[in-house]
N, C-alpha and C positions, 0 to 999 in steps of 0.2 A: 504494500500500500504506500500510497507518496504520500509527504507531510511536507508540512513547511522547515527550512529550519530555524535550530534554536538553537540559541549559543549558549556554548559548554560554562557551563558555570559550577535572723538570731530569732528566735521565736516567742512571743511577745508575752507576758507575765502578766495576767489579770487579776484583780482584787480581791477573789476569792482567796488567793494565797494568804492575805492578813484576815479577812472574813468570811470564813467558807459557812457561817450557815445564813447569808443575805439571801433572801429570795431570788434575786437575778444571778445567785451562783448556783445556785439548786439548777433553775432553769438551765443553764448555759453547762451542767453535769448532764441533765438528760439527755440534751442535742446531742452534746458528744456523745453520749452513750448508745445514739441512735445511730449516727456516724458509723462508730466502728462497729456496730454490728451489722450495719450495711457493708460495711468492707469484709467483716469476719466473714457471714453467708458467702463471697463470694471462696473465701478460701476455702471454707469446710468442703464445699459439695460444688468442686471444681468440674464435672463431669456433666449434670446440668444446667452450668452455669454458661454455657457455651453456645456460638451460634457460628455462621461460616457469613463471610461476604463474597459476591463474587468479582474476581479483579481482570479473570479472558476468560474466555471460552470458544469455543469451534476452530481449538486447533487443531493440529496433523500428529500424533504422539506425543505428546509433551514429552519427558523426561526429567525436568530442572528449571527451578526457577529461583531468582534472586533479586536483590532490588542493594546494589554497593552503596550506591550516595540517598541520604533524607530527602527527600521530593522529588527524587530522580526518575528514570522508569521501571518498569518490573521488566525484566528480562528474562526469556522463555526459552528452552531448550528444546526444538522437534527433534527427534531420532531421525529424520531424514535427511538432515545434513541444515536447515534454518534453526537461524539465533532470532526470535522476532524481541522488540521494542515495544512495550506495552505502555501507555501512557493515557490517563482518562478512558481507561476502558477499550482503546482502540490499539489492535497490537499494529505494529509497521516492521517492516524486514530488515533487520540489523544488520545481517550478513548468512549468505548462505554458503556450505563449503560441501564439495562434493566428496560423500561417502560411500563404503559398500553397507549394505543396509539387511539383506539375510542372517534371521537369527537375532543374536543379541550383538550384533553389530550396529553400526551408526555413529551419530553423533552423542556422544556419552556424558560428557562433563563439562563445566565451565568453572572456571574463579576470575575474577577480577582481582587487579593488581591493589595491595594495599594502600598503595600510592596514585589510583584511578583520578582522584581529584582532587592532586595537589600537585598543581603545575610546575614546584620545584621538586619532584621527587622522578629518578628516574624509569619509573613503574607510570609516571603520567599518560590519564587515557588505556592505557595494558591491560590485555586483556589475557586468557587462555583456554583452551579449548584440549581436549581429547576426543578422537576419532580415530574411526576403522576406514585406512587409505584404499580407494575403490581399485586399484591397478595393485596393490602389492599385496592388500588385507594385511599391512602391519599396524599396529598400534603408534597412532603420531600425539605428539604432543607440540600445540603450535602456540607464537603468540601472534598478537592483533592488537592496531589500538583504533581507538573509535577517530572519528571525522571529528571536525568542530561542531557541526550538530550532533546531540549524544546520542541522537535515535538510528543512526548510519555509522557502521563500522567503515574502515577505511579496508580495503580489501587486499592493495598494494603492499599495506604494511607489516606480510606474515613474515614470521621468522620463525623454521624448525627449529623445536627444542630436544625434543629426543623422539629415538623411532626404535621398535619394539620389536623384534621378528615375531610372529604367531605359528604357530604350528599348521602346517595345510589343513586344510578341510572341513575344518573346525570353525562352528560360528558363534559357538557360547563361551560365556565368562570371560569374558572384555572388561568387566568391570568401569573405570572410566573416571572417578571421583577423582577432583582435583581440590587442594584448599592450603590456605595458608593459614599459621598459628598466632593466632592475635598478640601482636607486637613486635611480630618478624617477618619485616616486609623483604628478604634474601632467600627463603629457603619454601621452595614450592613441595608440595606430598602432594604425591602421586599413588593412584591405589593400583593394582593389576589382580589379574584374574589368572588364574593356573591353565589359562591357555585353552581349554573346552573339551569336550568329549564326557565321560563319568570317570570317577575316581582318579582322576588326574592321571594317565596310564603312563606319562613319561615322569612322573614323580617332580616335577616342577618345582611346586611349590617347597620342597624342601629340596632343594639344587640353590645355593648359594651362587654358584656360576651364573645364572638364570635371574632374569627380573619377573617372571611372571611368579605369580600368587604372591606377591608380597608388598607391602609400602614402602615408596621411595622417597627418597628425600635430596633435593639436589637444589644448588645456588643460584637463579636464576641474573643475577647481578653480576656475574663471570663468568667466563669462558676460557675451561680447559685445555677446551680441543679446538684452538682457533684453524688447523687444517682440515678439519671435517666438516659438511656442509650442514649435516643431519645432525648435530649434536653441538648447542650453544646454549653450555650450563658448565658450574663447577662443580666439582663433589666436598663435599664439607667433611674435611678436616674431623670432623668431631662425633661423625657416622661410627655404626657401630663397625661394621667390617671395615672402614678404610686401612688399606696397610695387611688384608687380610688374603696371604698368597691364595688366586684361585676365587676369590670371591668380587663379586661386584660391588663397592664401594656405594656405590648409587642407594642399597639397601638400608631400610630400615629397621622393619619387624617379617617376617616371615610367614609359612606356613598357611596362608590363605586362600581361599577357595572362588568367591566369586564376592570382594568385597564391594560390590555396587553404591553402596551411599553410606560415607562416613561424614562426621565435623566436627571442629573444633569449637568447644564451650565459651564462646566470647567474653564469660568473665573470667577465665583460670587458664586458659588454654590447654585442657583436658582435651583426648582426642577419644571419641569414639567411633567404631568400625562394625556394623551390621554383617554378618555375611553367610551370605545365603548358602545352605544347604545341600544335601547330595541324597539322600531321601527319609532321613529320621530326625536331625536337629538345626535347625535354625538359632544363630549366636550371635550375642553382641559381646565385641572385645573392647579394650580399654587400655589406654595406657596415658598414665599422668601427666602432666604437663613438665614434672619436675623430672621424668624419665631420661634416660638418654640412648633409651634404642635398645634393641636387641632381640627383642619378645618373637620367641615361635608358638604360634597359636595354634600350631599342629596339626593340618591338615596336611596328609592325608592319611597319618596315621590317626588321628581324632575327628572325630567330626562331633562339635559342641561339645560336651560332657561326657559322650562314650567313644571305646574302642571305634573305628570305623568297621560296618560290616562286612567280613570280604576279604579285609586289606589287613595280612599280618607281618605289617613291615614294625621293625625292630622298635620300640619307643627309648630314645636316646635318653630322655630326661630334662627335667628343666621345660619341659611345656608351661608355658603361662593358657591356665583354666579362663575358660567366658566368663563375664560380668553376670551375663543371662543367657540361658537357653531354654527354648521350647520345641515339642513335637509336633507331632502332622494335626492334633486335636486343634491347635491354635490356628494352624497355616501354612503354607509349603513355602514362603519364598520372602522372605524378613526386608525390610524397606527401612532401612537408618533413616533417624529423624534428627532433632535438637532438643539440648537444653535448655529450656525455654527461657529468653533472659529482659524479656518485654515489660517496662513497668506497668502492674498495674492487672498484669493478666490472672487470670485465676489459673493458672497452670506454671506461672516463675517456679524456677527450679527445679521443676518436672522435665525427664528428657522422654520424650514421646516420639512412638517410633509404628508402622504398620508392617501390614503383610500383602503383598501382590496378589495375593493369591485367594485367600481370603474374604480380603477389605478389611478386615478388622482393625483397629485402633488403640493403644493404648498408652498410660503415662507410668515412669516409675522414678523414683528418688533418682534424682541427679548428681547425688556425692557421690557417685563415682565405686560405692559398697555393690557386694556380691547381692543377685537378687535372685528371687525365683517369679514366675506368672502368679503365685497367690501373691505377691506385693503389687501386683499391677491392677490400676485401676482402666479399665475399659471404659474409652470413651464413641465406641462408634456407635452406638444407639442419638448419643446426642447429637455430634457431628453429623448423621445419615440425614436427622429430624429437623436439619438446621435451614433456614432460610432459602438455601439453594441446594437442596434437594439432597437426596441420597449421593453418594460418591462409590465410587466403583472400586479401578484396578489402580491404589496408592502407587505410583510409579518412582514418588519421591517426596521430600521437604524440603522447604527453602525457607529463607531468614532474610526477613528487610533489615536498614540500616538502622532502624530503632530497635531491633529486635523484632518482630512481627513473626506468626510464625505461619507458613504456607503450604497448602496442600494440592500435588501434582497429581491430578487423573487422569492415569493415561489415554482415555476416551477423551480427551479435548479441554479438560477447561483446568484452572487456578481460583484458586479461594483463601483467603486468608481465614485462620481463627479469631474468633471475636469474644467478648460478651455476649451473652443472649440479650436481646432488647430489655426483657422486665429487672433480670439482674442489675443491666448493664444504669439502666434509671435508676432501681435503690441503690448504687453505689454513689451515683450522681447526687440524686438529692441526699444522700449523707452527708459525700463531701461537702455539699455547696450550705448544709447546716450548719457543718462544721467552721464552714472558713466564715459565715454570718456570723456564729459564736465570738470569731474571732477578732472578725473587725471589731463587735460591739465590747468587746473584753479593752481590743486597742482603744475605743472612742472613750470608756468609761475611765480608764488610765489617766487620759490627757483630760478626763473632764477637770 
């Protein structure tokens, strides 16, 4: 779609303290008291306190959505190779890049450079992308920066970052997550997939030689390999295998299967990693923020919490166990979400995550502790019930720059989490009692 364009761009002490049994301090106890139980409702029973808005719809696969800069656009990932531009409801074509699209190939991931809109950083405008190349079927990692208008990517301005060999034949577990660790704008992760087929049959994912099944982590601020065309990145110094004869430096954690959608906790930079399954467990993995690399999350000799079935390859030791894992009862195919860090939401602190497969929904503590499905609260009945109807095949989550937290159907449309409307009011008229209280607390001070 054409658009026009657009340039890139002490809390006050009331008199109650000396005379708390004055009638107008009684009064100005109860507001408050009204107040926070309008707030409290929304925390207790976070589950029906929820509605969906809708932000696109009628698109072509979605896969990923994000919004980098506060008023900026929402920006949509189709698996057919379009980045669209969404802005007042109306998406427009940021950039399309041709992919091979069979299977679980396409266009997979995006992150914006941390330095997207600060015109002295050099990340300005930078964008990145993962995709399955339609003439090689390797796994590319490119960058992009947008036009002066933010709603048109500049198309001229790709630059390979890294390329992946994939195994012939093979069209699943590409994986594709791409993301940076809030307050390191150098060092881009990268997730990969053990390359496709079942039970990883070339043993991949634990081949250190190998980037497939594992998280990468590489400098996107240096360049290594200034003679190679396909590979302009550094490797950090401070990786767990660098220096490691026989291993790809590039690595970070290991052992992974088809990790489709991870993120990092924007207020701690906790990383979580979703990843999908092989036909009994569905896991989310973790590693701290204070971490420095290493973690085999043990595929293929584990799959979630048990032995893999099938597969009696030797277990070395030193696997790092799932955060969570569930069976086929809950859903076949786990969709990483976020910790929700939005002020104000009835879900902050909650990391909420779905299943493809399923549709199902749900939230659980966000500290980063070992959980099971009885700690999780289910929220797809509310979400299905929500203003914009039922929702299908969760394809993913995405996070605006406030925090907002967003949910990808892979049938066509984006929706943001809300407030339910009636909630959404008694919080309202609490707070707006409260800060009444407050002025009149301020006016009776200065009487």
């Amino acid at each position: 779609m054409t658009h026009p364009a657009i340039p890139f761009a002490a809390t006050l002490q009331h008199s109650c303290d000396t005379h708390p049994l004055d009638a107008s301090c009684q009064a100005g106890r109860w507001r408050r008291a009204l107040a926070a139980a309008a707030v409290a409702s929304l925390v207790a029973a976070p589950a029906s306190a929820l509605d969906t808005r809708l932000l696109a719809s009628g698109l072509q696969q979605p896969l990923f959505a994000t919004q980098p800069l506060a008023g900026g656009p929402l920006f949509v990932v189709e698996m057919g190779g379009s980045i669209k531009s969404v802005l007042g409801g109306v998406p427009y074509d940021f950039l399309d890049i041709g992919v091979a699209t069979p299977g679980e190939q396409g266009l997979l991931g995006l992150a914006f450079d941390p330095g997207y809109g600060n015109a002295a950083s050099p990340g300005y405008r930078r964008f990145f992308v993962n995709y399955i190349d339609p003439g090689t079927l390797d796994t590319v990692v490119a960058s992009y920066r947008s036009s002066a208008d933010p709603l048109l990517a500049d198309s001229a301005s790709r630059v390979e970052v890294l390329r992946i060999d994939q195994p012939p034949g093979r069209t699943n577990h590409k994986a594709g997550w791409l993301g940076f660790k809030p307050g390191d704008a150098n060092h881009l992760f990268i997730a990969t997939g053990d390359g496709g087929s079942g039970y990883d049959p070339d043993n991949l994912a634990q081949n250190n030689g190998q980037l497939l099944g594992k998280m990468l982590r590489v400098d996107i601020n240096r360049n290594d390999f200034p003679s190679e065309a396909d590979r302009n990145y550094g490797v950090p110094a401070d990786n767990p295998l660098a220096g490691t004869p026989g291993a790809r430096a590039e690595i970070f954690a290991t052992g992974l299967r088809n990790p489709f959608r991870s993120s990092f906790d924007r207020a701690n930079g906790n990383l979580w990693i979703a990843d999908v399954g092989q036909g009994e467990r569905e896991e989310i993995n973790f590693i701290s923020a204070s971490s420095a690399g290493g973690q085999n999350f043990g595929w293929r000799i584990r799959e979630g919490d048990i032995r893999t079935p099938g597969i009696g390859d030797e277990d070395p030791g030193g696997l790092s166990d799932p955060l969570l894992a569930y069976g086929r009862s809950f859903g076949g195919a786990i969709t990483g979400g976020y910790v929700v860090r939005e002020a104000g939401s009835p879900l902050s602190g909650q990391y909420v995550f779905g299943d493809f497969v399923s549709g199902r929904i749900w939230a659980i503590d966000g500290d980063g502790s070992v959980q099971s499905m009885t700690d999780a609260t289910e929220l797809t009945a509310a979400l299905n019930a929500g203003a914009r109807g039922p929702l299908s095949n969760i394809a993913s989550f995405g996070e605006g720059a406030d925090g907002a937290l967003f949910i990808v159907d892979y049938d066509g449309k984006v929706v943001q989490v809300v407030p339910e409307p009636r909630s959404a009011l008694l919080m309202l008229a609490g707070l707006g009692l409260l800060g009444w209280w407050r002025r009149r607390g301020s006016a009776a001070a200065t009487a």
